[in-house]
TIKEZA-775631 format. One record per residue (C-alpha): residue number from 1; residue in three letters; x, y, z. Coordinates in steps of 0.2 Angstrom, whole numbers. Example, Ala and Ser with C-alpha at 12.3 -4.5 7.8 and 13.67 -1.06 7.14 Angstrom:
BEGIN
  num  residu     xx     yy     zz
    1     ALA     62    -22     39
    2     SER     68     -5     36
This chain:
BEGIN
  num  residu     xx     yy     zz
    1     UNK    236  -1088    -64
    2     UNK    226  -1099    -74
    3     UNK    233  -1101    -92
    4     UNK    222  -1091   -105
    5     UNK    213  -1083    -91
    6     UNK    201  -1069    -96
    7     UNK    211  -1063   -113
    8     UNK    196  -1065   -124
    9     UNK    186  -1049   -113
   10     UNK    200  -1038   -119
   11     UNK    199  -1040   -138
   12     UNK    177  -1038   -139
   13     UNK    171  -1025   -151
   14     UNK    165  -1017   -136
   15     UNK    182  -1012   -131
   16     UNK    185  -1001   -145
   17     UNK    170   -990   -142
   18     UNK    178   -977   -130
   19     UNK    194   -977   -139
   20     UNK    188   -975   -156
   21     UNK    173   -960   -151
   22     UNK    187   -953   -140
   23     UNK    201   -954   -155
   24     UNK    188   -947   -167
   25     UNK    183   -932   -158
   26     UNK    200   -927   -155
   27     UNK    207   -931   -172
   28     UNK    193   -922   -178
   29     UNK    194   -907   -167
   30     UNK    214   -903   -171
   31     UNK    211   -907   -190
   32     UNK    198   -894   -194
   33     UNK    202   -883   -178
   34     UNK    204   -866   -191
   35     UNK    204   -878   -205
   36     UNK    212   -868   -220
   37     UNK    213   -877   -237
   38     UNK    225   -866   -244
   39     UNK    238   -870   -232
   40     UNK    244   -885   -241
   41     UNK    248   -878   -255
   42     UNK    264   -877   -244
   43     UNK    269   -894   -246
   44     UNK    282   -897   -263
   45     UNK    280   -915   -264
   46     UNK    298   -922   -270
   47     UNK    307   -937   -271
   48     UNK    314   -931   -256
   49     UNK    296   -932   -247
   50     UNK    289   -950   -256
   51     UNK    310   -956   -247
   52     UNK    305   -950   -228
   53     UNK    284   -956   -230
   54     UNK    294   -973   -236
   55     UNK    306   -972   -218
   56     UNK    289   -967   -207
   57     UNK    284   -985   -215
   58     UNK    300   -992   -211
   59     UNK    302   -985   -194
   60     UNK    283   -994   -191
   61     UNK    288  -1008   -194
   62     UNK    306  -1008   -188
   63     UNK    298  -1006   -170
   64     UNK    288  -1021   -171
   65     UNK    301  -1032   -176
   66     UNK    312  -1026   -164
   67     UNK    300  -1027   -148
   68     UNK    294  -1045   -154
   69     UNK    316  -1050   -154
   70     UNK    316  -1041   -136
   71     UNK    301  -1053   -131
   72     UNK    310  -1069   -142
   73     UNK    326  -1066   -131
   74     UNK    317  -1061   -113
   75     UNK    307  -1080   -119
   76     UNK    325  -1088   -120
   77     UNK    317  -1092   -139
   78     UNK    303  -1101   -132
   79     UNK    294  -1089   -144
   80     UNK    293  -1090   -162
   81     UNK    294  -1074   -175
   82     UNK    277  -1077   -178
   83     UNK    270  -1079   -161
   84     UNK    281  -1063   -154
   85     UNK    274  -1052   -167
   86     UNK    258  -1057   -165
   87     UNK    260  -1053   -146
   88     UNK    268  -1037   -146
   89     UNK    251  -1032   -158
   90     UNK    241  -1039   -144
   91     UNK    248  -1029   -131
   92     UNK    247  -1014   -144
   93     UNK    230  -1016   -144
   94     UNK    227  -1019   -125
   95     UNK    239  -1004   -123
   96     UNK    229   -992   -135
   97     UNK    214   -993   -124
   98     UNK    220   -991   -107
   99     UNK    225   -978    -99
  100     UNK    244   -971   -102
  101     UNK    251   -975    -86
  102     UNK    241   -993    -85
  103     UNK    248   -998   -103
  104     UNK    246  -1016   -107
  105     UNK    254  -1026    -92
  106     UNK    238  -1034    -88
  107     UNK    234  -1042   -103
  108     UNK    253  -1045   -106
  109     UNK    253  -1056    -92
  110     UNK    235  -1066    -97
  111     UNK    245  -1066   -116
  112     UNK    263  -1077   -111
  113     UNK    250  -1086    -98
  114     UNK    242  -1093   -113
  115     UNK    257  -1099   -121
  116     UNK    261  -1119   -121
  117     UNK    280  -1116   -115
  118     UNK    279  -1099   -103
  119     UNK    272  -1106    -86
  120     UNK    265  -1090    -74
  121     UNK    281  -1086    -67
  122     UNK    291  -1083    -83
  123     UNK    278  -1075    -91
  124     UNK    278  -1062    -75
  125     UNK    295  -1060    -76
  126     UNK    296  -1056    -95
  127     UNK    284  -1043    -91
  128     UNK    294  -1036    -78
  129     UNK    309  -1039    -88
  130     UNK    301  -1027   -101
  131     UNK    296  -1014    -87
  132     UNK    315  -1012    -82
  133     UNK    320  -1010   -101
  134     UNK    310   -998   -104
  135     UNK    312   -987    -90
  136     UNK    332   -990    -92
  137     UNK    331   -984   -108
  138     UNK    323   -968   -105
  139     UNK    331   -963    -92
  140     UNK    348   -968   -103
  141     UNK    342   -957   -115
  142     UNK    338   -942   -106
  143     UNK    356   -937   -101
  144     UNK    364   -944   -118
  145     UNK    351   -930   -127
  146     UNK    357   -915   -117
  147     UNK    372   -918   -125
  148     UNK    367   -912   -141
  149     UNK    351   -898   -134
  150     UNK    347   -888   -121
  151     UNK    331   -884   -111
  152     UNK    328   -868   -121
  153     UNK    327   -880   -138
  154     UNK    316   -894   -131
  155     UNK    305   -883   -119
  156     UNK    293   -872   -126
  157     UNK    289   -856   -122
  158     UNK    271   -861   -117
  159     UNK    258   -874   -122
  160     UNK    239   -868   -120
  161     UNK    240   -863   -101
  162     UNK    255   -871    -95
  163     UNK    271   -863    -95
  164     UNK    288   -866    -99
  165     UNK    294   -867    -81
  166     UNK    278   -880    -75
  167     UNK    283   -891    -90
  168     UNK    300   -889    -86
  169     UNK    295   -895    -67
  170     UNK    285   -908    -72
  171     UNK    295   -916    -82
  172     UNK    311   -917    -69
  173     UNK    298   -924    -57
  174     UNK    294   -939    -68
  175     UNK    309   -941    -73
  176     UNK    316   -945    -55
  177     UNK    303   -955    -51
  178     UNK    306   -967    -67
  179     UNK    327   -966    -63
  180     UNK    319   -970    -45
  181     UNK    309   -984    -52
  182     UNK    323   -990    -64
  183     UNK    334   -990    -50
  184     UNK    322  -1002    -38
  185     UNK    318  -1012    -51
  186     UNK    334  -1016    -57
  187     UNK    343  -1021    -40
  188     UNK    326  -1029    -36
  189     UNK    327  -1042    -51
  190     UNK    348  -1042    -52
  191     UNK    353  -1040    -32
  192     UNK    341  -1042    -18
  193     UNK    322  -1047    -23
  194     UNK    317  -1050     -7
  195     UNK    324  -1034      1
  196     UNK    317  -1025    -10
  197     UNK    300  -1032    -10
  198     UNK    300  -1028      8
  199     UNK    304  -1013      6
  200     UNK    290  -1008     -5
  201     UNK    280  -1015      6
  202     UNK    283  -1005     20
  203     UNK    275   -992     13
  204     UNK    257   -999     15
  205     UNK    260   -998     30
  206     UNK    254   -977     28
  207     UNK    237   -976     31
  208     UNK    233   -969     15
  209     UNK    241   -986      5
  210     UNK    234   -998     17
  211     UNK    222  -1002      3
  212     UNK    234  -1007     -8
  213     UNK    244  -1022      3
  214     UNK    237  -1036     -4
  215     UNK    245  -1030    -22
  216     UNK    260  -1024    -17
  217     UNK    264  -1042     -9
  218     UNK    259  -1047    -26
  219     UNK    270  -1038    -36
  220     UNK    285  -1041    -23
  221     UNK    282  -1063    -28
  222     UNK    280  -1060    -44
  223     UNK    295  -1050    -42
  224     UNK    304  -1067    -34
  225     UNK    299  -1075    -44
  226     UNK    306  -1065    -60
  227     UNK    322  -1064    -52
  228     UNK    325  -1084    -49
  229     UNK    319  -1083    -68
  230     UNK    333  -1072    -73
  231     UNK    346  -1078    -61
  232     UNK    358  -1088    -74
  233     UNK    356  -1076    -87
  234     UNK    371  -1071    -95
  235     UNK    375  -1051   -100
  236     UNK    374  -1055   -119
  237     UNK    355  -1059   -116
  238     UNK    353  -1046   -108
  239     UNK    363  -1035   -120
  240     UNK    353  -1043   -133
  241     UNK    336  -1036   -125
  242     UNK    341  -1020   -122
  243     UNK    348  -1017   -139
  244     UNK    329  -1023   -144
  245     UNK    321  -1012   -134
  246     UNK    334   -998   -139
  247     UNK    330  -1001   -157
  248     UNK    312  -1001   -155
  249     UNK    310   -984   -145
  250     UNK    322   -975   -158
  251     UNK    308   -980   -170
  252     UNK    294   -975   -162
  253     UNK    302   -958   -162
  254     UNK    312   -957   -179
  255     UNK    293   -961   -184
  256     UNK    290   -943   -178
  257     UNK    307   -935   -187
  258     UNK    301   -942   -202
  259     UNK    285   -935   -203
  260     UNK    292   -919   -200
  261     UNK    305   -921   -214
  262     UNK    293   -926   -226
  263     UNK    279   -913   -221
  264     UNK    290   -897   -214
  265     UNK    309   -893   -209
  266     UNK    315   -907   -195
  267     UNK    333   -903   -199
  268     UNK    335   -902   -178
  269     UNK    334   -921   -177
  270     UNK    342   -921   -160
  271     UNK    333   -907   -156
  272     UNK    316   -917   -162
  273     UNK    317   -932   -154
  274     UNK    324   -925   -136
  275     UNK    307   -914   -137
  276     UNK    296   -932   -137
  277     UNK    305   -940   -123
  278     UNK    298   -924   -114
  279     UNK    281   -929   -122
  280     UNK    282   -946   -117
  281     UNK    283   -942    -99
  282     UNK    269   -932   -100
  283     UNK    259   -946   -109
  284     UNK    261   -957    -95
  285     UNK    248   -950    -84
  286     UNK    232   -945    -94
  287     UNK    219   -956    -89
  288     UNK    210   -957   -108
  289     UNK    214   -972   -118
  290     UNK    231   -970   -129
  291     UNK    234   -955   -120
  292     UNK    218   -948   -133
  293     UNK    218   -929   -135
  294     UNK    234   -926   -123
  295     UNK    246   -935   -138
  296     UNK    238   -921   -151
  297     UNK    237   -910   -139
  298     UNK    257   -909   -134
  299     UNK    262   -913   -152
  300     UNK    255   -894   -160
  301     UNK    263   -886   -143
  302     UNK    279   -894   -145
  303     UNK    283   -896   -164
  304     UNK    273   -880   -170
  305     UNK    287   -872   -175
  306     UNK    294   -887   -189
  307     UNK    278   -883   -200
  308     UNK    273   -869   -211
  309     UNK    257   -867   -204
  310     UNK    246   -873   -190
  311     UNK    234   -884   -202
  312     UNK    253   -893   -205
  313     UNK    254   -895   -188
  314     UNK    238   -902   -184
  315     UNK    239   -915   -202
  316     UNK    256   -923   -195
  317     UNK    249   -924   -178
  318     UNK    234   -935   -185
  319     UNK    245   -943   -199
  320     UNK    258   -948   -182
  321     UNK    241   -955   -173
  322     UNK    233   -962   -189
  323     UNK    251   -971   -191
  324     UNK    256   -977   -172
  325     UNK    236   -980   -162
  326     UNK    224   -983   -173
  327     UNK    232   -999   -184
  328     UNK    235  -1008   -166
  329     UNK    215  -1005   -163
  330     UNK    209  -1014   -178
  331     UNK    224  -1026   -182
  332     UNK    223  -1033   -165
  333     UNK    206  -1038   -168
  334     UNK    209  -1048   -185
  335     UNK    224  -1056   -175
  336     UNK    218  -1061   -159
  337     UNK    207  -1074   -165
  338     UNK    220  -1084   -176
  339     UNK    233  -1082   -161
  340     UNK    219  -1089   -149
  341     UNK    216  -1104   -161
  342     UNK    233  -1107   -162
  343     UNK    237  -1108   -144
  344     UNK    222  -1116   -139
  345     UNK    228  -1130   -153
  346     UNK    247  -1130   -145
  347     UNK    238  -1133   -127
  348     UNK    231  -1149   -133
């Protein structure tokens, strides 16, 4: 991979046209679905509420800062502060207008390329290094949460036409398949890279994956190569990152408890925030950018029942978009062009 690449195509005005008409129209369409004026009268605003709008803040930027440390660490520090967060908002950006199961990783990849001290290779193994942690963390956090809830509190009864038993079965699919993919990746980069990229590869060997050869013995180098990258490292680094990425995910849905504090009754915070990993399964696979209309969508079916009304419901779920997709759409354009004059100077 040639360093810079083609980065500059994915930060062109033109790239926030779908995303920002599809955002619109759905943002639009659950704020004034019955839209009842009346139904804010509600809301006591309290120094209790002004403390959980300051947290939402908080928990914004908490997430940032912690996803730019995982990224310093998985660098070995080749990465500043400054250069980190301005990459994690560039992969925001490139994540909030793909597709929820495509995400960022592309540009991620075109992103470290560019960098003066991350050659191809340890660029493609941060990213796969930040595929892992993820995953690991989820599926980590799946069992620790039934601890503390059970199906009946985090599944609802039914959302629109599905019901509680498809959601249910849809959600212990994915989940399997991410523990499944947790589980590859993870002896792939620590145990046996080239096992395991044989493995994978046997299954274009199906008539039906044929097609897709050529990427798979991709992804099983760049898996090599990520693996050779990581070799020496010892479990403090990697402690280090998963606490990183730990922190991070924790904000992005504490962000969703505190909204619900602030605007309704979110006492159940267990109960909350095991109801958006079910969410966040289910956001992995719709095919509109940012997961536009699905994210809304899911958040009236599953967090109805915190809010005095259905007007509530549909506010927080625009406030929780407003505070967690749009920003990434319009700071990573006012960003991308300093980090690109920078990097371009720290080539020369």
């Amino acid at each position: 991979m040639s360093k810079g690449g083609n980065i500059a195509a994915y930060f062109t005005g033109r790239k926030l046209v779908i995303p920002i008409l599809i955002g619109l129209f759905t943002a639009a369409y659950f704020f004034f679905q019955d839209f009842d004026l009346q139904a804010y009268q509600s809301i006591h605003w309290t120094a209790t509420t002004t403390f959980w709008l300051i947290a939402v803040i908080l928990a914004i930027f908490t997430r940032l800062i912690c996803y730019a440390y995982r990224l310093m660490v998985l660098s070995n520090y080749e990465l500043s502060w400054r250069r980190a967060i301005q990459i994690i908002i560039l992969w925001e950006f490139s994540s909030a207008i793909s597709p929820g199961i495509v995400g960022g990783t592309a540009a991620a990849l075109l992103l470290l390329a560019r960098e003066k001290n991350i050659d191809s290779g340890k660029g493609t193994a941060i990213v796969l290094a930040t595929s892992f942690l993820d995953v690991l963390f989820y599926v980590i956090a799946v069992p620790v949460m039934a601890i503390w809830v059970t199906r009946a509190d985090v599944i609802p009864t039914s959302i629109g036409y599905l019901t509680e038993g498809a959601i249910w079965h849809y959600f212990t699919v994915i989940y399997f398949i991410f523990l499944g993919w947790s589980i590859l990746l993870g002896f792939g980069l620590f145990y046996k890279p080239k096992g395991i990229a044989y493995f994978v590869l046997l299954f274009t060997k199906l008539p039906f994956l044929t097609r897709y050869s050529d990427k798979v013995q991709l992804w099983g180098k760049n898996l090599i190569l990520a693996a050779e990258a990581f070799r020496t490292e010892s479990f403090w680094h990697w402690f280090k990152a998963f606490s990183g990425t730990s922190f991070a995910w924790i904000s992005r849905f504490i962000l969703v408890n505190c909204l619900i504090l602030a605007l309704g009754n979110g006492l159940e915070v267990a109960e909350i925030f095991a109801k958006q990993l079910v969410m966040w399964a289910a956001l992995m696979i719709p095919a509109t950018p940012g997961a536009a209309g699905m994210a809304e969508w899911l958040f009236s079916g599953f967090m109805n029942d915190y809010f005095a009304n259905t007007q509530l419901t549909n506010t927080t779920a625009f406030l929780w978009r407003i505070l967690s997709y749009w920003p990434y759409l319009f700071v990573g354009l006012l960003v991308f062009p300093v980090w690109y004059r920078s990097t371009a100077k720290s080539k020369k």
